[in-house]
C-alpha positions as CSV (number, residue, x, y, z in Angstrom):
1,X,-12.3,-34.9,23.5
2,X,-14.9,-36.3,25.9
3,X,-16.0,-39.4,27.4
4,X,-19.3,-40.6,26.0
5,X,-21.4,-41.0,29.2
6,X,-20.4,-40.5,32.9
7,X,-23.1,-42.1,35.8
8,X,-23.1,-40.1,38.8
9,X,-24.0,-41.4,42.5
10,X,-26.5,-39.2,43.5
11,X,-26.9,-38.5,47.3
12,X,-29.2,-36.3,48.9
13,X,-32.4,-36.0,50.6
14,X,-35.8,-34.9,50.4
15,X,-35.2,-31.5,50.4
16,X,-32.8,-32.4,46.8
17,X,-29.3,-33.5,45.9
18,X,-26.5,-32.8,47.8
19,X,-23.6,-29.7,47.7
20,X,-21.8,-32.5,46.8
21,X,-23.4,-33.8,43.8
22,X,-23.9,-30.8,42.1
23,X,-20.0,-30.0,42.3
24,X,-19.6,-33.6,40.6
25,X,-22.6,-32.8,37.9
26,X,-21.1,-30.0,37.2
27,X,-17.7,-31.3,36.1
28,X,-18.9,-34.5,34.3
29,X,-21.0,-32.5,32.2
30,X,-17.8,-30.8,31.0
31,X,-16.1,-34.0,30.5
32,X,-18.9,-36.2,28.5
33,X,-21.5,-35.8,26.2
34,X,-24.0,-37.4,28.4
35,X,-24.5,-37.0,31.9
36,X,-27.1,-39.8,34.2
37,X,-27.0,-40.4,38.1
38,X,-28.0,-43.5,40.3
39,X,-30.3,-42.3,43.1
40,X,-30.2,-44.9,45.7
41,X,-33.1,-42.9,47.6
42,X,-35.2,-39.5,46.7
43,X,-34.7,-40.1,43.0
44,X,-37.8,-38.1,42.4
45,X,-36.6,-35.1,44.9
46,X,-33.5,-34.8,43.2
47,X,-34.3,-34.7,39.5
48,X,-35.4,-30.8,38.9
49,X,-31.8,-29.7,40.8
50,X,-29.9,-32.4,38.6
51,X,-31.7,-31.7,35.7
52,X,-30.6,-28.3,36.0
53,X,-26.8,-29.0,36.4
54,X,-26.7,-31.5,33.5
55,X,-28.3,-34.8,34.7
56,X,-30.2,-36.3,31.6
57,X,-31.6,-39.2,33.5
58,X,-31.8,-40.0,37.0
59,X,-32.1,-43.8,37.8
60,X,-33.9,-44.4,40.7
61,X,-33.7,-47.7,43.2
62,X,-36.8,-49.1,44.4
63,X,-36.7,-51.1,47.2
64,X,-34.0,-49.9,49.9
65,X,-35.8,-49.8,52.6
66,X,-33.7,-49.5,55.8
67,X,-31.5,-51.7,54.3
68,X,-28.1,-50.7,54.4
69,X,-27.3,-48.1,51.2
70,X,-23.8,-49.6,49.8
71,X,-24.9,-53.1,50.3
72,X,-28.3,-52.3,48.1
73,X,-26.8,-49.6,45.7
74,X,-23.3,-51.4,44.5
75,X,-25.9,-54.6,43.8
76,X,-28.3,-52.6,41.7
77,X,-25.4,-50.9,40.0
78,X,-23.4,-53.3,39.0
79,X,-26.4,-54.6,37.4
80,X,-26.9,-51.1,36.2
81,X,-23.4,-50.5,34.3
82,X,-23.3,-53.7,32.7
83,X,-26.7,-52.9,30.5
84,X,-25.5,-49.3,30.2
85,X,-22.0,-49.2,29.8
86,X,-20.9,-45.8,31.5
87,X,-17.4,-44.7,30.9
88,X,-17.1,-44.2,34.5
89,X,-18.6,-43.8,37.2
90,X,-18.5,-40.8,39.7
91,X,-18.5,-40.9,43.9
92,X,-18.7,-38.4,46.3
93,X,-16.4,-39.1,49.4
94,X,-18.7,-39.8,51.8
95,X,-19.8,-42.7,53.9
96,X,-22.5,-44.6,51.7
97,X,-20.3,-43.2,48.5
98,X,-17.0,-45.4,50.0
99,X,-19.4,-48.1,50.8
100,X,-20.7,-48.6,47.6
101,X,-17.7,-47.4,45.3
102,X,-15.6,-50.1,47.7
103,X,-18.4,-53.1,47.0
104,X,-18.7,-52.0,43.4
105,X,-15.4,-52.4,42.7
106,X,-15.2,-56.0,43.7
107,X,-18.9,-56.9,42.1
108,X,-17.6,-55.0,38.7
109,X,-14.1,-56.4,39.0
110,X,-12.7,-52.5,38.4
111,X,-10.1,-50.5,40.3
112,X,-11.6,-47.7,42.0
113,X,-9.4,-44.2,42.8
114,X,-10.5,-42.4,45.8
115,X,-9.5,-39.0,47.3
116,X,-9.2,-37.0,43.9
117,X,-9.4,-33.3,43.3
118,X,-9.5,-33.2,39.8
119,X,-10.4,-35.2,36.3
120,X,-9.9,-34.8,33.3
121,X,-9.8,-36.6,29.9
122,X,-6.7,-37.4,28.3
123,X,-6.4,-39.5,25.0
124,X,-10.2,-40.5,25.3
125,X,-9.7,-42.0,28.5
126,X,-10.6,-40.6,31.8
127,X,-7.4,-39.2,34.2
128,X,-7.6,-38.4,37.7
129,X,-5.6,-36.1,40.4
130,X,-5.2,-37.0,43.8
131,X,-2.7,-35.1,46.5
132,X,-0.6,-36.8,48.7
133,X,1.7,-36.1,51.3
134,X,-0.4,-33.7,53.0
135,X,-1.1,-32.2,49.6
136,X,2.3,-31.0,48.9
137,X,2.4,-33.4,45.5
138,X,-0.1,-34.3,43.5
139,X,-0.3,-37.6,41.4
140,X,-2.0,-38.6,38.0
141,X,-3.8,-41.7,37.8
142,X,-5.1,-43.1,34.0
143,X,-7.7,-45.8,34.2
144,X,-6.3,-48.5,31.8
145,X,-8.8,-51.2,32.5
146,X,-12.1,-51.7,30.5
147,X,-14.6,-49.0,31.4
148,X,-16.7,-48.2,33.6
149,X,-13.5,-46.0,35.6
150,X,-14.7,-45.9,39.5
151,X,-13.5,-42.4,40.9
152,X,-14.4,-41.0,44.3
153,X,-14.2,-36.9,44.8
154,X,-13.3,-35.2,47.7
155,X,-15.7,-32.2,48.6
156,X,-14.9,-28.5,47.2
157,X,-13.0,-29.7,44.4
158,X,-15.2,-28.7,42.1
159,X,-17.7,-25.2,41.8
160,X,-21.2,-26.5,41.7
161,X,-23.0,-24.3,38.7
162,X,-26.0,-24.6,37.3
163,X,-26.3,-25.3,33.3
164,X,-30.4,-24.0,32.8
165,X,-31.1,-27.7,31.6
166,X,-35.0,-28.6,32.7
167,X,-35.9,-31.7,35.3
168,X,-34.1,-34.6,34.5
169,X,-36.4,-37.8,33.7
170,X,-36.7,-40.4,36.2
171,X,-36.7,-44.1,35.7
172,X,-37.0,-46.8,38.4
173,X,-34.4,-49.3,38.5
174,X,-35.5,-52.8,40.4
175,X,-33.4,-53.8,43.6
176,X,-30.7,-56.7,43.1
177,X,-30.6,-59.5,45.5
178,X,-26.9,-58.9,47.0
179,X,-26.9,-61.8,49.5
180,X,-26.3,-62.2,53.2
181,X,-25.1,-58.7,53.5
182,X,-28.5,-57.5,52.3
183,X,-30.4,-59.3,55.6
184,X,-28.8,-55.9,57.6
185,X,-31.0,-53.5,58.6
186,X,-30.7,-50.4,59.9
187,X,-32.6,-50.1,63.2
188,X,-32.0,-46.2,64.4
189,X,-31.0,-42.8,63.2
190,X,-29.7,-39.8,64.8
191,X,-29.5,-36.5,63.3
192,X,-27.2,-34.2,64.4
193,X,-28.7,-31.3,65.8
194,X,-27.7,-28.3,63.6
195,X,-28.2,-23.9,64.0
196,X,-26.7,-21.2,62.1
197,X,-24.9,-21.2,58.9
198,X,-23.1,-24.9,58.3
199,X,-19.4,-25.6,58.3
200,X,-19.6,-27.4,54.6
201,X,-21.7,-24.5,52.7
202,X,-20.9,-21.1,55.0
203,X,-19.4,-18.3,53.2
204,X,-17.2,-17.1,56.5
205,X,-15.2,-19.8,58.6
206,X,-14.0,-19.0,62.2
207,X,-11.8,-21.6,63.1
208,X,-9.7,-22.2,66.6
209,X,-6.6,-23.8,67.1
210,X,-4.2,-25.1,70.3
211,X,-3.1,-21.6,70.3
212,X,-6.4,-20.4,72.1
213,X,-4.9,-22.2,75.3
214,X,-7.7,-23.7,77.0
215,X,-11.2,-24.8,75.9
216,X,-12.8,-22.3,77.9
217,X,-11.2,-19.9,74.9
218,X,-12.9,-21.3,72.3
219,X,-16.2,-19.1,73.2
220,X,-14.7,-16.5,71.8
221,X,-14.6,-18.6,67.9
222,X,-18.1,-18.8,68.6
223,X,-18.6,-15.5,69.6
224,X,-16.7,-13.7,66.8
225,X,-18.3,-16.4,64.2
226,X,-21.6,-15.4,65.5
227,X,-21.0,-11.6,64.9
228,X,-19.8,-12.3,61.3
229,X,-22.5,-14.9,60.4
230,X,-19.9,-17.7,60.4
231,X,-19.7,-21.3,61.2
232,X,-17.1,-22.0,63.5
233,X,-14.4,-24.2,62.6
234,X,-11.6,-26.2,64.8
235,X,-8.1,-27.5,64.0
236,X,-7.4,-31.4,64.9
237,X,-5.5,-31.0,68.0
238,X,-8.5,-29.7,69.8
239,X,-10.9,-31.8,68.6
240,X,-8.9,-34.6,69.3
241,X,-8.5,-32.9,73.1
242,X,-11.9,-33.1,73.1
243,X,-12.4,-28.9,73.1
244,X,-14.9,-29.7,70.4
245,X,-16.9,-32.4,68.4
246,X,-15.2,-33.8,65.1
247,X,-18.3,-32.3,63.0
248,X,-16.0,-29.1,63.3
249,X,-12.9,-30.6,62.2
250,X,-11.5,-28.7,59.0
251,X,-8.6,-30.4,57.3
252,X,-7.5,-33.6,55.6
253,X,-9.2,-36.1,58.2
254,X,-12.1,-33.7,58.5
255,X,-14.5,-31.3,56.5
256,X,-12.9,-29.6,53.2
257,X,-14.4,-26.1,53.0
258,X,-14.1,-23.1,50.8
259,X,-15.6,-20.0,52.4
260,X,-14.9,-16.5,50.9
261,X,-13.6,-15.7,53.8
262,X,-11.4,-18.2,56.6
263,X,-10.2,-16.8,59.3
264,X,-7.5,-19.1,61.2
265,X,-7.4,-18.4,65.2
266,X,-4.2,-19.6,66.8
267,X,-3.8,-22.2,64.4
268,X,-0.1,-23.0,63.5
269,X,-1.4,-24.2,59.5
270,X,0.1,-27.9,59.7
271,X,0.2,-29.7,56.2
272,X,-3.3,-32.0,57.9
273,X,-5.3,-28.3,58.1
274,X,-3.9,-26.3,55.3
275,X,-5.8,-29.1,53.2
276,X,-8.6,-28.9,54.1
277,X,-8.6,-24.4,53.7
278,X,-6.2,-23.6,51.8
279,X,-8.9,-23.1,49.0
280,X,-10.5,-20.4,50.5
281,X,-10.7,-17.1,48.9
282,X,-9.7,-15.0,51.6
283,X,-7.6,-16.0,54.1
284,X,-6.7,-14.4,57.7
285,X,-4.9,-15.7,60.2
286,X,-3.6,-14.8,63.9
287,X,-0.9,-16.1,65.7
288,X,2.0,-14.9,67.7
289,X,4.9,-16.4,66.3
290,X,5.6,-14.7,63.0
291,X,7.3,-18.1,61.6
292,X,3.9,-19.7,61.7
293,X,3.4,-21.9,58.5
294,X,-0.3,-20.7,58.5
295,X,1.4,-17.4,57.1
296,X,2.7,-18.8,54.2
297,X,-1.3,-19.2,52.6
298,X,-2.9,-16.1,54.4
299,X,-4.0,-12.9,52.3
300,X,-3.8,-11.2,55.5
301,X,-1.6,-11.8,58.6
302,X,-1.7,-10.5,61.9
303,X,1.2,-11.4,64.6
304,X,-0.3,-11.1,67.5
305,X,-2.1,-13.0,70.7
306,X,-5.4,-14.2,69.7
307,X,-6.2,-13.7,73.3
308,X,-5.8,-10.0,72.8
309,X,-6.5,-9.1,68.6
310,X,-9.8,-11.6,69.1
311,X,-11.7,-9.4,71.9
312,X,-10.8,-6.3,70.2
313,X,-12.5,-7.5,66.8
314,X,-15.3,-8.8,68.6
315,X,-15.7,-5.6,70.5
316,X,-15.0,-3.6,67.2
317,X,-18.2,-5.5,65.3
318,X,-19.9,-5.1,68.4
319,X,-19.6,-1.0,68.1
320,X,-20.8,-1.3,64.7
């Protein structure tokens, strides 16, 4: 059984939609017969790479300007759902997507879930699975109230695959007066300046941990990362000791990633980190105490001091 239609908010950029997306196009489409996405910017840039993952219809907002995106978007969508009538309504967990789920919930008057993994549909109606406590247990939530269901998606929950469909079609949808809050603007941005494969989409992971000692030691992440053609990765406690900046955070307060290969470097594997990796395909980890709860996920373990086993892979590749 499947839901009828599911809208999709559709982030991205000029250069198309985001990872993101695609992961959530690729699951609606398996769990309604028709698929559409809200495009609150680059509707147009978007449509071929949604079209091809099972967007029929990509509804684009004119008018956003530098206003501020979840003020704009949850305006026009509300307006949006109410002539459509979606049986839900997907979000990415991101910024503008827990701006705008969190605004169209109280415009729509509809409960919104946030933080799921996974969806299905049960009994014609949509069910969603979030983890808690750290992600050791995982809870079921069915959306009892009048449709459109509001669900928000953590990243790498789903594989992003493509279906062959062609472009989808675009059609404008006209702005929505949403009040005061619409008189904000958005005066500056700042791009983060980025080289070398990216923590979000890179098939290898090199992350650090406390174990490396010092923050001097954390060279050698970015070394051995470098050799392998890996982004470089960090657990919390040194980002929050300021060894690194939070855009390399993997775990449940940071980036979710899903790399064929992780490779865990003095990191113990507390429940916050082991969230946000677990799902890799391969895992190896180093650290000297054999007890380490990073152990219990690894494919591959080695007991040892990172201070040592990490110089003599880096030298080993080096050889190569």
């Amino acid at each position: 059984m499947t839901l009828a239609q599911i809208l999709l908010f559709a982030e991205g950029d000029a250069d198309g939609p985001s990872g993101l997306t695609l992961e959530l196009a690729t699951k609606a489409r398996a769990l309604a017969d028709t698929v559409t996405a809200f495009a609150p910017a680059h509707g147009e840039a978007m449509a071929a790479e949604l079209g091809a993952h099972g967007v029929s219809t990509v509804y684009a907002l004119d008018g956003l300007g530098d206003g501020l995106v979840g003020v704009h978007a949850a305006a026009a969508l509300a307006a949006h759902i109410e002539a459509t009538s979606p049986d839900a309504v997907f979000f990415g967990q991101t910024t503008d997507g827990r701006d705008t789920a969190a605004r169209l919930a109280v415009l729509a008057d509809r409960p919104v879930s946030t933080n799921n993994v996974g969806a299905e549909v049960v009994d014609g109606g949509l069910v969603t699975e979030e983890p808690i406590f750290g992600g050791t247990q995982n809870i079921f939530t069915a959306y009892r109230a009048p449709a459109p269901a509001l669900a928000m998606f953590r990243p790498k929950s789903f594989e992003a695959e493509p279906s062959g469909g062609g472009a989808a079609a675009v059609e404008s949808v006209a702005a929505v007066d949403p009040g005061e809050a619409g008189r904000a603007t958005v005066t500056g941005r700042h791009a983060e300046e980025r080289s070398g494969p990216q923590l979000d989409d890179a098939a290898v992971v090199v992350s650090g941990g406390r174990g490396l000692g010092q923050p001097e030691a954390y060279s050698m992440v970015d070394e051995l990362a470098g050799l392998l053609g890996a982004a470089s990765g960090a657990s919390r406690a040194i980002v929050d000791a300021g060894w690194v900046p939070y855009a390399k955070q993997v775990g449940q307060t940071g980036k979710v990633v899903k790399p064929n290969v992780y490779i865990a470097c003095g990191i113990s594997g507390a429940t916050q980190h082991l969230v946000g990796m677990k799902g890799s395909k391969n895992i190896v980890a180093i650290n000297k105490d054999p007890e380490a709860p990073i152990f219990g996920v690894a494919d591959l373990g080695i007991v040892g001091d990172v201070h040592k086993v990490m110089p003599a892979l880096i030298e080993a590749l080096k050889s190569r």
